[in-house]
C-alpha positions, -999 to +999 in steps of 0.1 A: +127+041+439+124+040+402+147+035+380+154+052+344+155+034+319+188+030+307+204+049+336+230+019+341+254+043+351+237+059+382+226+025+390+263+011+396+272+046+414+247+046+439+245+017+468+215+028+486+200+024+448+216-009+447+199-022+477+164-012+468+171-026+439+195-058+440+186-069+407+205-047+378+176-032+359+168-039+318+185-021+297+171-001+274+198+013+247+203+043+243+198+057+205+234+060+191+247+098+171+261+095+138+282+119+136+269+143+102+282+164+076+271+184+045+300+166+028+324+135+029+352+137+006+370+105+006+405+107-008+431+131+007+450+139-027+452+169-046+414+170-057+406+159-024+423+183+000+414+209-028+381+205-026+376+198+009+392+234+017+371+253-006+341+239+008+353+242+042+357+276+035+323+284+018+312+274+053+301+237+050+312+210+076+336+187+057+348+153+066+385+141+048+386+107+046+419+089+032+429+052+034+468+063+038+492+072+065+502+097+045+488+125+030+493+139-011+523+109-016+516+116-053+524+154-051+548+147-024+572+128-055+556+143-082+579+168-103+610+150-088+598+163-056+591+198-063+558+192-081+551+202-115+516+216-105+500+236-133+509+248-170+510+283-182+503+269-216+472+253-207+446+264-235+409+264-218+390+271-246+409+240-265+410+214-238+415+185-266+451+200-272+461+189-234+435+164-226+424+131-233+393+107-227+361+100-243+349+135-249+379+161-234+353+190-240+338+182-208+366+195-186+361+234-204+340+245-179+355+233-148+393+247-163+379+281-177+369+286-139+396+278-121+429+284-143+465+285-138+468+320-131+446+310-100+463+281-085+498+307-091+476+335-073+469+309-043+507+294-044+519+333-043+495+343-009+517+319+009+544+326-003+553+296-021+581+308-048+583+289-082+595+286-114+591+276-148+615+250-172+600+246-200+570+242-223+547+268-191+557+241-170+552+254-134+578+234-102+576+250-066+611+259-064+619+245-029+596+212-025+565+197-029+562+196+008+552+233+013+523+232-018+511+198+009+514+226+036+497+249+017+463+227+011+463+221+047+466+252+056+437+257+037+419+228+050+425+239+088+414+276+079+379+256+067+375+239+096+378+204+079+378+177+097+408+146+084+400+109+094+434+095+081+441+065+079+409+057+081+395+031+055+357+034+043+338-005+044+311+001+034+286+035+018+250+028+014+225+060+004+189+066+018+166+095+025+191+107+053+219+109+027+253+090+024+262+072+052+299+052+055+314+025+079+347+035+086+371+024+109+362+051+134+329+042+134+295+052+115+291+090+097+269+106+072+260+136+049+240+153+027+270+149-003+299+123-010+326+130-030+346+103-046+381+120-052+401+081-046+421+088-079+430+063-105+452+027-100+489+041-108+515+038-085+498+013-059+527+015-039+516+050-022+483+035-019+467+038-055+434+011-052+403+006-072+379+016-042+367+050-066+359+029-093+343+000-070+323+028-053+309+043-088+298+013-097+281+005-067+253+036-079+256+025-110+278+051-130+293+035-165+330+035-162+353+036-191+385+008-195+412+018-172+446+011-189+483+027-174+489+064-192+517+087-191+539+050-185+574+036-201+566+012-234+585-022-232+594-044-262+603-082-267+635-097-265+643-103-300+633-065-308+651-051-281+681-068-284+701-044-306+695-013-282+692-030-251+730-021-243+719+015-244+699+023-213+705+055-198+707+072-229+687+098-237+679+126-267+651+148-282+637+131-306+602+138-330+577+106-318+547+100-336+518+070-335+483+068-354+468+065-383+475+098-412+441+112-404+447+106-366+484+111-363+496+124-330+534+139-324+556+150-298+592+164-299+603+157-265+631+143-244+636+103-251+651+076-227+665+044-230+659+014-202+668-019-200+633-030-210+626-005-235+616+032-236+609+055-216+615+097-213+591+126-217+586+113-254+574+084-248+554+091-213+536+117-234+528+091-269+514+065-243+485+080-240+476+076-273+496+045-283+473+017-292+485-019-283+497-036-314+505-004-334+546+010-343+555+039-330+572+064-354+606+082-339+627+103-356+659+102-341+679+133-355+645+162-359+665+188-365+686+178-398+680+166-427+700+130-426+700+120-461+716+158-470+737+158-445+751+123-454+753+128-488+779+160-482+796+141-454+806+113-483+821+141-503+848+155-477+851+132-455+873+098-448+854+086-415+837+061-402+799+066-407+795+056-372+816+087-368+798+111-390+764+100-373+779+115-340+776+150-354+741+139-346+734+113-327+753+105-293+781+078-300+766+050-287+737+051-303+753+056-337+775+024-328+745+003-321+727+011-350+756+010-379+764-023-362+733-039-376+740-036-414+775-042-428+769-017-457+770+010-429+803-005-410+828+013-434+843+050-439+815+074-453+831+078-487+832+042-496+792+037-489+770+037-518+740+063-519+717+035-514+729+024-482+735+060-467+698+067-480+688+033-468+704+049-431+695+079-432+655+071-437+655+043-411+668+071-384+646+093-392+611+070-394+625+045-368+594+025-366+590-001-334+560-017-321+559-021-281+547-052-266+535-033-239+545-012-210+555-012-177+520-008-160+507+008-132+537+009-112+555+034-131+525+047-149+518+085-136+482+085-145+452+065-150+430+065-187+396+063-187+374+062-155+340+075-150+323+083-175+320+121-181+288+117-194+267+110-162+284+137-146+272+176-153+308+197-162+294+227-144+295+207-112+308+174-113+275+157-102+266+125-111+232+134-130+217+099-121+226+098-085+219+131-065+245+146-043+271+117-059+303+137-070+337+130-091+365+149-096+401+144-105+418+115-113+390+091-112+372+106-139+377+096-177+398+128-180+434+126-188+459+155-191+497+153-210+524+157-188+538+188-175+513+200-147+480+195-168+467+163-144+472+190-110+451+214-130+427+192-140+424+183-100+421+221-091+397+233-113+376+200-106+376+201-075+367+234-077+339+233-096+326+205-069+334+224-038+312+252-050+284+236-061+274+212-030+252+227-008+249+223+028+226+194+044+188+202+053+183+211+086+185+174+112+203+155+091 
């Protein structure tokens, strides 16, 4: 009696098979099924679970594919927990106000499609309540957990499929598409979307695989450096405020050159290493190493006025004028460095109150660096925007090759412009791929 070839099974099963034929037949293997999909998304962040439901929900079969155990650990903490995820103030038709990178134009398109008002409009159908603090900055008001709930909702109501954890070895592309070796074994599809986001905060997971990948199909990347991140400054520098951490004000903080100045009056923060606070998180993206940074510490008076009428009426301390001002400690630590300024107001001369008054007002300090990727909240630079098309974030040099979010050489300030920035790219992505050709 014959035997099919490759019919092991049937072959053990049967013994009247066995004894006609003692002698276990060849083996011919059988051809394996990669499993296929019009589009692997690998990254389950914002971007990523963003995208994948909208495709999902356009109709195409979606893979999710995310490294992690976890899923969205940088909105989980983000916002203090409650996620700061978009900003009312967010000007589309001006992205360089709220953007940086090489050429912040390119996000326009992606932004004027998918705004705000239509990440609020998918936060309000499920009934998500939120508020706003300050500046159109947008928090859920409960937690971050239910906007996580909320994109896999959306995910599950596309039919996406998640592979997490699940790490990607290896992606090679050919006239069947993108195929990956994963953990759970071999897959493929028409489009593959890198949404790995950028190198900050490694420990929820943050690697370089996005930027490793890009490379791989040759896109140009732009230098990666920590943004949004706490400056740090030598010992010798530091010295006379380093007794002030946990101290914080509003402050005006500038850095650049006159024709390239850049300002910010925001919230400022004292740490043991150097500074930190909305201020600061927002001038690091534009700080350049080896260049002062510019703070006025009292922005709402004028000092030297205000000194100057202070010596006429009054028999203080200056340390205790300043705290009209300035909080007490750090009028304490900064009269303590001249001895002109360590004596009651009316016996100072002009000079040295004018001498006072102008250092706290143009405070200038040059970091010697900052405290990295570990407490940076974004990553600057990435791929380049300009091999990708802004209508749909497709690499122009590499067909069905996508980017969105984090990894690419766009950069938002804080207050919910970086979550905006991954909706409206994502978007953008999710409905331009189109679904694989037929037997792929």
């Amino acid at each position: 009696m014959p035997l099919p070839l490759g019919d092991n099974a049937a072959w053990r099963a049967d013994p009247a098979l066995r004894a006609s034929a003692p002698l276990r037949p060849l083996l011919v293997p059988l051809p394996v099924t990669i499993p296929s999909y019009d589009a692997i998304i690998i990254g389950a962040g914002a971007a990523g679970l963003f995208c994948a439901a909208q495709a999902g929900q356009r109709g195409l079969r979606v893979l999710l594919i995310d490294h992690a155990a976890k899923v969205a650990e940088k909105i989980r903490i983000s916002g203090g927990g409650r996620c700061n995820f978009t900003n009312r103030e967010l000007d589309v038709r001006q992205p360089h106000k709220h953007f940086v990178g090489r050429n912040p134009q390119f996000c326009r398109s992606a932004l004027s499609r998918f705004t705000p008002a239509d990440f609020i409009a998918l936060m309000d159908r499920h009934g998500i309540a939120h508020h706003e603090k300050h500046k159109g900055q947008l928090f859920a008001d409960r937690s971050a957990e239910d906007i996580i709930a909320m994109l896999l909702a959306e995910c599950a109501a596309g039919g996406v499929e998640r592979w997490q954890p699940c790490k990607v070895g290896s992606v090679a592309h050919g006239a069947q598409g993108y195929q990956l070796a994963t953990d759970r074994g071999p897959v493929r599809a028409a489009n593959l979307v890198i949404a790995t986001g950028g190198l900050s905060i490694p420990k929820i997971g943050a690697t370089d695989f996005g930027y490793r990948l890009a490379q791989q199909f040759g896109l140009p990347l732009i230098e990666r450096t920590p943004g949004l991140v706490p400056l740090t400054f030598d010992g010798e520098a530091w010295a006379p405020y380093a007794q002030l951490s946990g101290l914080a004000l509003p402050v005006e903080i500038s850095t650049g050159s006159k024709k390239e100045r850049i300002s910010f009056h925001e919230d400022l923060l004292f740490t043991h290493r150097g500074l930190s606070g909305p201020a600061v998180l927002q001038i690091s993206s534009y700080w350049q190493p080896g260049t002062p940074l510019s703070i006025n510490l009292a922005p709402n008076v004028d000092l030297a006025a205000a000194l100057a009428q202070a010596k006429l009426r009054s028999r203080k301390l200056i340390a205790n004028e300043l705290t009209a001002w300035l909080p007490s400690r750090l009028a304490d630590a900064w009269v303590a460095q001249d001895s002109e300024w360590q004596r009651p107001i009316a016996e100072a001369s002009d000079k040295a109150l004018n001498r006072l008054a102008e250092r706290l007002s143009r405070w200038e300090i040059t970091p010697n660096g900052s405290e990295g990727y570990k407490k940076a909240e974004v990553t600057l630079g990435g791929v380049d925007t300009r091999v990708l098309s802004q209508q749909s974030m497709e690499c122009k040099t590499q067909p069905g090759l996508f980017c969105i979010g984090e990894v690419v050489d766009i950069t938002g300030w804080l207050g919910g412009y970086n979550f905006q920035w991954a909706w409206a790219s994502a978007h953008a992505c999710a409905h331009s791929l189109q679904p694989a050709a037929t037997g792929l």
